[in-house]
Backbone as a printed PyTorch tensor [residue, N CA C, xyz], in Angstrom:
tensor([[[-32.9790, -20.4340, 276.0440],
         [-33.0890, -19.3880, 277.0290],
         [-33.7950, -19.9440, 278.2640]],

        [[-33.3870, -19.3550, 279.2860],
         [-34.1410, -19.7580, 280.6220],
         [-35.5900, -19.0180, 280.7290]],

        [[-36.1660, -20.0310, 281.4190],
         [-37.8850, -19.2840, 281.7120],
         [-38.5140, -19.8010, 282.8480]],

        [[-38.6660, -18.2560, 283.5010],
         [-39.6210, -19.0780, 285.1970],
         [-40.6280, -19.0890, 285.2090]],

        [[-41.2840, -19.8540, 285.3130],
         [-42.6570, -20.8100, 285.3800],
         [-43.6120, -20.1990, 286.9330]],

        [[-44.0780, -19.4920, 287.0530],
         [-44.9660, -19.2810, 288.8060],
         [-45.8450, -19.4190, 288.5130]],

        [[-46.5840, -20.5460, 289.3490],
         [-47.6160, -21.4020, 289.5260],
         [-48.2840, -20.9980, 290.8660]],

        [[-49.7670, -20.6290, 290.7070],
         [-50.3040, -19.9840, 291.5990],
         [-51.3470, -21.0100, 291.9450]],

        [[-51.3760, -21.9750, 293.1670],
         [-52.4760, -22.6440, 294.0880],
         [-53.6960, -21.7700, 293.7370]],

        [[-54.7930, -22.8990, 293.9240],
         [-56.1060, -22.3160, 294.2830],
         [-55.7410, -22.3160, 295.8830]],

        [[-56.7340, -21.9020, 297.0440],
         [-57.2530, -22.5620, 298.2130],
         [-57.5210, -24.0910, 298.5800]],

        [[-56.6950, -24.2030, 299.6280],
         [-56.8650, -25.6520, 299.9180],
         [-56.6120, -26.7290, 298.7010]],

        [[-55.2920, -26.2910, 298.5360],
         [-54.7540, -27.3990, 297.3110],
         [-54.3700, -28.3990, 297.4290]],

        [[-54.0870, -29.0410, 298.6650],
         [-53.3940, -30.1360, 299.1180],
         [-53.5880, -31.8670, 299.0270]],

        [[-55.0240, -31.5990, 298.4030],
         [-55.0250, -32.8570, 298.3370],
         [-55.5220, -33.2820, 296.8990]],

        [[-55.6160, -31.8750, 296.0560],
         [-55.5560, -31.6910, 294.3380],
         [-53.8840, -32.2810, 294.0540]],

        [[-52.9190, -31.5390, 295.1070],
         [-51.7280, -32.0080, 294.5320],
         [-51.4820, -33.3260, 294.6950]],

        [[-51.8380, -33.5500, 295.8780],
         [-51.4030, -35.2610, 296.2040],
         [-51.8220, -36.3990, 294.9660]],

        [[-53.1470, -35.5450, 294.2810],
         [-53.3250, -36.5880, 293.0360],
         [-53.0820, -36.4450, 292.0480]],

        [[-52.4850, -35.5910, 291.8980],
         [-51.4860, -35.0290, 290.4800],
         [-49.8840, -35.0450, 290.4100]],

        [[-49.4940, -35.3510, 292.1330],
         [-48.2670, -35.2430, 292.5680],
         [-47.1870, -36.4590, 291.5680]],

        [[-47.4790, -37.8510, 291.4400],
         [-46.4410, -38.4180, 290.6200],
         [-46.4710, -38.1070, 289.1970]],

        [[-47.6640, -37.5520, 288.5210],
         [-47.3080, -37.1540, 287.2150],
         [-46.3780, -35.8240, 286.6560]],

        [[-46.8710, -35.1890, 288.3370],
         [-45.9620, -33.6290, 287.8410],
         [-44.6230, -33.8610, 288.1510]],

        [[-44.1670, -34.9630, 289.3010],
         [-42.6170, -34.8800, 289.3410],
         [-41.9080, -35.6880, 288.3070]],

        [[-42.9940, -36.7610, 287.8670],
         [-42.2020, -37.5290, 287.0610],
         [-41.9190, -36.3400, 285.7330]],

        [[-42.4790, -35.4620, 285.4510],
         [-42.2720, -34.4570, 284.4080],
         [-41.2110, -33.4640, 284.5690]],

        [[-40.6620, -32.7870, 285.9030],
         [-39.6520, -32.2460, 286.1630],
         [-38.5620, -33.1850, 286.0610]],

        [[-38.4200, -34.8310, 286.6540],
         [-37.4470, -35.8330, 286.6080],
         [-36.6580, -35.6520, 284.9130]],

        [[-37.9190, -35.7400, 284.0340],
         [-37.7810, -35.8010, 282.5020],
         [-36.9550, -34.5400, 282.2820]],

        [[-37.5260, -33.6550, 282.3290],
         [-36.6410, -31.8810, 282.3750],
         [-35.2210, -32.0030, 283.1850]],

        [[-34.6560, -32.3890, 284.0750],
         [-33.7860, -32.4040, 284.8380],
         [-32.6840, -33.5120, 283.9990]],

        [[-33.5540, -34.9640, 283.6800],
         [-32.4410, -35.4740, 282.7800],
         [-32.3540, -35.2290, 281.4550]],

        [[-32.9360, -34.2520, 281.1080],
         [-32.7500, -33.5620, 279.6110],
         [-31.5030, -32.4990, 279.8340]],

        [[-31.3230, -32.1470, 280.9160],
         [-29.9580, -30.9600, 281.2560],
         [-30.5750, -29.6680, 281.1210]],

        [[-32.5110, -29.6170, 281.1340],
         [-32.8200, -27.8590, 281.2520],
         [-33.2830, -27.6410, 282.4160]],

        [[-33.7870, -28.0350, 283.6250],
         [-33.8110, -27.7670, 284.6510],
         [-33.0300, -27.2560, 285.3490]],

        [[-32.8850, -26.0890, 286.2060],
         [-32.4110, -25.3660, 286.9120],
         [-32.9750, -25.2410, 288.2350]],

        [[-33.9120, -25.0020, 288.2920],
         [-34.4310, -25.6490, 289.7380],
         [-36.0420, -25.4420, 289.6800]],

        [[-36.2000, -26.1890, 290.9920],
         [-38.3290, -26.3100, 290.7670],
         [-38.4490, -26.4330, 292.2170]],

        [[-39.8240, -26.2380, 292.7540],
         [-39.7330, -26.6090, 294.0280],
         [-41.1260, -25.6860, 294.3060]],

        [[-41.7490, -26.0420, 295.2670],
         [-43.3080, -25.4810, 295.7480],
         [-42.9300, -24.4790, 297.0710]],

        [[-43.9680, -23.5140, 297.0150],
         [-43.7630, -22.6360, 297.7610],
         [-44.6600, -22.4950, 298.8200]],

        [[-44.0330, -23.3570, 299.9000],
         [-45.0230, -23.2050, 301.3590],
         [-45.9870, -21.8050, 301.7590]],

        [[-47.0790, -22.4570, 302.1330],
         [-48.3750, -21.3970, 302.6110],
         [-48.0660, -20.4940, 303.3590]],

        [[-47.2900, -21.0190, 304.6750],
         [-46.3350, -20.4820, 305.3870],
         [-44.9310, -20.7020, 305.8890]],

        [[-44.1640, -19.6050, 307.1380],
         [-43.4280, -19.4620, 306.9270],
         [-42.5350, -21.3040, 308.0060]],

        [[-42.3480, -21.9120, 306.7100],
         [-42.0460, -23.7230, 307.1870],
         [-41.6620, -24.2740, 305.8380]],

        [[-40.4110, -24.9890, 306.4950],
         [-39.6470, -26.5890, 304.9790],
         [-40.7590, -27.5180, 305.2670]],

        [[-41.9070, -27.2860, 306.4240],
         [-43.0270, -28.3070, 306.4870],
         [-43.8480, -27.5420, 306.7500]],

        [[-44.6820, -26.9940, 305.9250],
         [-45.6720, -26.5830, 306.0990],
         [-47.1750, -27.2140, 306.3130]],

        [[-47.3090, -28.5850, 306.6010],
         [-47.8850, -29.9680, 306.7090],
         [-49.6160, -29.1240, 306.3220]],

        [[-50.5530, -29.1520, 307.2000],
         [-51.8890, -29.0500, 306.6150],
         [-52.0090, -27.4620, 305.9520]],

        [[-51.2960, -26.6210, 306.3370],
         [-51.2390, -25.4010, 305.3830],
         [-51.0960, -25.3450, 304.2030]],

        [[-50.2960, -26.4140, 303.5820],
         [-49.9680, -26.9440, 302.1060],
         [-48.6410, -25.7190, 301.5670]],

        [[-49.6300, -25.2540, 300.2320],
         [-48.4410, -24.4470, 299.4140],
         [-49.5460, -23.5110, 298.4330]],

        [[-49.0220, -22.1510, 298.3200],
         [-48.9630, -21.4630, 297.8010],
         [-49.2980, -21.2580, 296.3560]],

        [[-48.3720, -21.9850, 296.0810],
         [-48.1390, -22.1350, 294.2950],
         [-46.2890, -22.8270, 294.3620]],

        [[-45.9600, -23.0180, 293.2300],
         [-44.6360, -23.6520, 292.7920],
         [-43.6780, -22.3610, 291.5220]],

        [[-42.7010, -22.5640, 291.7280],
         [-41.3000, -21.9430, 291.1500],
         [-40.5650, -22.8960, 290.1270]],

        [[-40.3360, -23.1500, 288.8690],
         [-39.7790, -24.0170, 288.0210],
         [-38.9700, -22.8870, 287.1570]],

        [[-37.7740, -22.4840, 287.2720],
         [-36.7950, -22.3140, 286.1960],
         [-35.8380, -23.2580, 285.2820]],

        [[-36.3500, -23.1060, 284.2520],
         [-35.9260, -24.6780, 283.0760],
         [-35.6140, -23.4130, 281.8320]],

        [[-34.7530, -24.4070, 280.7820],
         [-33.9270, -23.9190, 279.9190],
         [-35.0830, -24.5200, 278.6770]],

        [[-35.9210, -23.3770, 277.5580],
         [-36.6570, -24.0140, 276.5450],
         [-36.2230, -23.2120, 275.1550]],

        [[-36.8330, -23.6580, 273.8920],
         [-36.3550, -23.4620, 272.9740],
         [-36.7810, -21.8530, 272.6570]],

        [[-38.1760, -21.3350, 273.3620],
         [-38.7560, -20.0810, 273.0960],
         [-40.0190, -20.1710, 274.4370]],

        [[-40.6290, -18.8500, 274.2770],
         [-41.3960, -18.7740, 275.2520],
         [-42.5550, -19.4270, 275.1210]],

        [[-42.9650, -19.8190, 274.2560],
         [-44.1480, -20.1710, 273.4510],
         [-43.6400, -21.8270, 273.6580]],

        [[-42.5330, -22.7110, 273.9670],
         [-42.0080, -23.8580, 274.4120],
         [-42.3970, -23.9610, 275.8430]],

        [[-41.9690, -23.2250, 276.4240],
         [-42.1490, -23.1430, 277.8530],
         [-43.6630, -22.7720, 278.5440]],

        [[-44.1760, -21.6450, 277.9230],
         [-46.0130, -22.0100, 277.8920],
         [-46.6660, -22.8410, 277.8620]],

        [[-46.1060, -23.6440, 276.6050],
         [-47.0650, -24.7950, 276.4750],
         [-46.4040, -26.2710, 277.1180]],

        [[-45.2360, -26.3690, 277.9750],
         [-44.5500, -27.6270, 279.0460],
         [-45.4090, -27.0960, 280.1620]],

        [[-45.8230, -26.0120, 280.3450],
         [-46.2770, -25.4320, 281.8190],
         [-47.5030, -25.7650, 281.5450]],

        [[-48.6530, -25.2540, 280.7080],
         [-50.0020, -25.8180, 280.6210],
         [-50.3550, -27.1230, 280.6210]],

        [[-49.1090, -28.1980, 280.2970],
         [-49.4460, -29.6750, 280.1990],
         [-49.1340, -30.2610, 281.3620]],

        [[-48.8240, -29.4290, 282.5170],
         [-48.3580, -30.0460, 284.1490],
         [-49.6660, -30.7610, 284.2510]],

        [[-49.4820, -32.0380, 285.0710],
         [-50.9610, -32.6490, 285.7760],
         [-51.8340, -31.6400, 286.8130]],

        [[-50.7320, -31.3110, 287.1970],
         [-51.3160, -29.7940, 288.0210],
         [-52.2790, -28.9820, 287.3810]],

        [[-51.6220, -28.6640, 286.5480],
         [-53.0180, -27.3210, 285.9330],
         [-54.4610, -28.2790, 285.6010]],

        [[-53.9020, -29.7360, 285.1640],
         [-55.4950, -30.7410, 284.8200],
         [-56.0270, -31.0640, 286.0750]],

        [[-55.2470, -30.9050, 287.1080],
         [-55.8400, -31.3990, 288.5350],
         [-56.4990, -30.3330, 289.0140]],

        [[-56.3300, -29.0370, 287.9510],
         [-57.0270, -28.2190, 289.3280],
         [-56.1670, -27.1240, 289.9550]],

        [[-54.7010, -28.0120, 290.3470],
         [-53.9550, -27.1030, 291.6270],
         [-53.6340, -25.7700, 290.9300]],

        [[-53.5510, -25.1820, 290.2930],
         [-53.1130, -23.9920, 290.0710],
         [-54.5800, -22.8620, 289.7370]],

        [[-54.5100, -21.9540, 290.0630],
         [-55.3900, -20.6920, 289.3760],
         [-55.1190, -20.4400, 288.3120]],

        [[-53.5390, -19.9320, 288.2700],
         [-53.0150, -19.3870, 287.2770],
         [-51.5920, -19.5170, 287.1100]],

        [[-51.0660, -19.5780, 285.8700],
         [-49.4460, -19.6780, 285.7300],
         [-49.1040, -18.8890, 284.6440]],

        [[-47.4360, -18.3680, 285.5240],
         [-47.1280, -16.7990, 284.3710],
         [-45.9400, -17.4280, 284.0520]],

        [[-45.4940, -17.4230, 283.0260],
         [-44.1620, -17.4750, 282.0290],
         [-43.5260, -16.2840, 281.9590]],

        [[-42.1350, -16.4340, 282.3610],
         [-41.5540, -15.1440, 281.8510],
         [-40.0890, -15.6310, 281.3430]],

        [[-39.5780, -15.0770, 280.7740],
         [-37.8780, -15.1390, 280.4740],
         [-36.8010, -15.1220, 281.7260]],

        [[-36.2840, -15.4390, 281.6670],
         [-35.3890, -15.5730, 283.4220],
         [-34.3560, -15.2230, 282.9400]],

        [[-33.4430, -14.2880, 283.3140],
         [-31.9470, -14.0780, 283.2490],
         [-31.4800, -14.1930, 284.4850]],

        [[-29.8850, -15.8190, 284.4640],
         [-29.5390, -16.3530, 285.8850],
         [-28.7700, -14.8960, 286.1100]]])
């Protein structure tokens, strides 16, 4: 089943992500050549495809897992959540 992942920034995350940044993509890369990725991508502070010192928001990951309780626990092991960048992240079931 599909499940969207929203990942909520602290304040001034930008340079929490920059040091967590190759472990978390290399982890979507892994998801994407497994065939459950559907799409991922961070959600600018404001309204910009460059939102440069404003940073981001939080991030969007819809991926295909075995149960919700699969997808909880791929989302808690992001470098992100160990770096810091997130407050909080909600799991839900996604219907495309």
């Amino acid at each position: 089943m599909l499940y969207s992942i929203f990942a909520y920034d602290v304040e001034n995350s930008l340079t929490l992500r920059a040091s967590a940044r190759e472990g978390h993509i290399k982890r979507l890369k892994e998801l994407e050549a497994s065939g459950n990725l559907l799409l991922a991508g961070p959600n600018p502070a404001i309204d910009s495809n460059e939102p440069g010192n404003a940073g981001f928001s939080g991030s969007l990951i819809v991926a295909e897992f075995e149960s919700l309780e699969a997808a909880q626990i791929w989302a808690q092991n992001d470098p992100y959540v160990a770096a810091g960048v997130y407050s909080h992240v909600d799991v839900k079931p996604f219907k495309k």
